[in-house]
C-alpha positions as CSV (number, residue, x, y, z in Angstrom):
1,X,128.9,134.0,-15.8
2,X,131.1,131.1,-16.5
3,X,135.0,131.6,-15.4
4,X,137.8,129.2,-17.2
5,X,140.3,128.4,-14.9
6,X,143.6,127.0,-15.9
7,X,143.9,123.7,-13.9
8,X,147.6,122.5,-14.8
9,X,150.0,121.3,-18.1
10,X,148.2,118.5,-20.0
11,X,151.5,117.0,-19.9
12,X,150.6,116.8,-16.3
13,X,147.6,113.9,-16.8
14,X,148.8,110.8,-17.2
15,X,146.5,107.9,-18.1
16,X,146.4,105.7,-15.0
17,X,146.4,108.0,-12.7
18,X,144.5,110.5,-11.3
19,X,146.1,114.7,-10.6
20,X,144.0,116.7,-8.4
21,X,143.8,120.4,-9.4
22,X,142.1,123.4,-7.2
23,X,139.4,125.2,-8.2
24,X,139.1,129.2,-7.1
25,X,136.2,128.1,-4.5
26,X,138.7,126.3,-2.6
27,X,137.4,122.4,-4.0
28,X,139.3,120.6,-6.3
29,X,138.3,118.6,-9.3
30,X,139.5,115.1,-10.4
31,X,141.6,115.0,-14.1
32,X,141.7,111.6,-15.9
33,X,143.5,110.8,-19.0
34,X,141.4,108.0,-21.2
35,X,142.6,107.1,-24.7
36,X,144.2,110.2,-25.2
37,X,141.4,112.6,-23.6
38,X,141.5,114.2,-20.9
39,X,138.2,114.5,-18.7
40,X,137.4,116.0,-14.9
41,X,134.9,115.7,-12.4
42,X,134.2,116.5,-8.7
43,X,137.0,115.3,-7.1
44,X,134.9,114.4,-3.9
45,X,132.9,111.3,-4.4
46,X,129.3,112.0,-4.6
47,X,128.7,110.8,-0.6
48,X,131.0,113.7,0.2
49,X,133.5,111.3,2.2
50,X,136.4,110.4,0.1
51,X,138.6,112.9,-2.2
52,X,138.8,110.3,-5.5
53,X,142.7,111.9,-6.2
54,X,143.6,110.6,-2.7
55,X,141.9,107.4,-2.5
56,X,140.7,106.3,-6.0
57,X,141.6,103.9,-8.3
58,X,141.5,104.4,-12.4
59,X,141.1,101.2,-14.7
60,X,140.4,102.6,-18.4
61,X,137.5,104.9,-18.1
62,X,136.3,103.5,-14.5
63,X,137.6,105.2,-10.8
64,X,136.9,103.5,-8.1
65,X,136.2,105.3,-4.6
66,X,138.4,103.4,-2.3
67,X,136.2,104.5,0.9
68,X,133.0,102.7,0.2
69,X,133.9,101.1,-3.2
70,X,131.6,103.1,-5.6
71,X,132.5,103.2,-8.9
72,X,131.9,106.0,-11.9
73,X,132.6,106.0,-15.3
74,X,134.8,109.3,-15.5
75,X,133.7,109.9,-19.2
76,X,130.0,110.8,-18.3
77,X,130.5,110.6,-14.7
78,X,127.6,108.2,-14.2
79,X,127.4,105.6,-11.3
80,X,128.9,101.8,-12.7
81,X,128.5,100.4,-9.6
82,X,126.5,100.3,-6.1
83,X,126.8,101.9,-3.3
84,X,126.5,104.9,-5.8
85,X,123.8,106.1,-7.4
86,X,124.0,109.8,-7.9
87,X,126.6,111.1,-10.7
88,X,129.7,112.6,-10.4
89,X,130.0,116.7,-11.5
90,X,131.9,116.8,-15.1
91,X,133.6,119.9,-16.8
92,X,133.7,119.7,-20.4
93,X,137.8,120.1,-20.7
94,X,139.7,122.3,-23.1
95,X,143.3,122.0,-23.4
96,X,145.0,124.9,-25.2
97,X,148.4,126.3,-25.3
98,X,149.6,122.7,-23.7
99,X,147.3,123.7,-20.5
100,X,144.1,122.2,-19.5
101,X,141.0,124.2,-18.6
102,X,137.5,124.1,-17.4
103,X,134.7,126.2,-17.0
104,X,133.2,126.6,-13.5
């Protein structure tokens, strides 16, 4: 059964940058501001190396991952960009009561 978890104040997601937020099984998941919407994936990139909060890069909807220069579109969390080919994890986001939320 899916659990919502209350990740953070949407206040807290600023376009440009990327806020880490823990999940109850100890990982952490990604949030990105684009246009307005807020989105979140796996915040490990998909070869499991590099945490994308601590060493990614957002331009518009695209992060970078710093450590071998992958690249995902963080609306879908497809692959833009080689070495990656596997997707990043998404959570469809909620934001209610000025907090943002996910089901895991």
């Amino acid at each position: 059964m899916a659990e919502t978890v209350i990740l953070c104040s949407a206040d807290e997601v600023v376009e440009g940058e990327i806020k880490q937020a823990p999940l109850p099984d100890g990982t952490n998941v990604a949030l990105y501001r684009v246009a307005g919407t807020i989105y979140a994936t796996a915040d490990m990139c998909t070869h499991g190396e590099a945490s994308l909060s601590e060493e990614g890069l957002i331009n518009g909807k695209i992060v970078e991952c710093t450590f071998h220069f992958g690249t995902f579109d963080v609306t879908t969390g497809e692959p833009t960009g080689m070495p990656c080919e596997i997707p990043l994890k998404t959570y469809p986001v909620t934001v209610a009561d000025g907090k943002v939320q996910i089901e895991v």
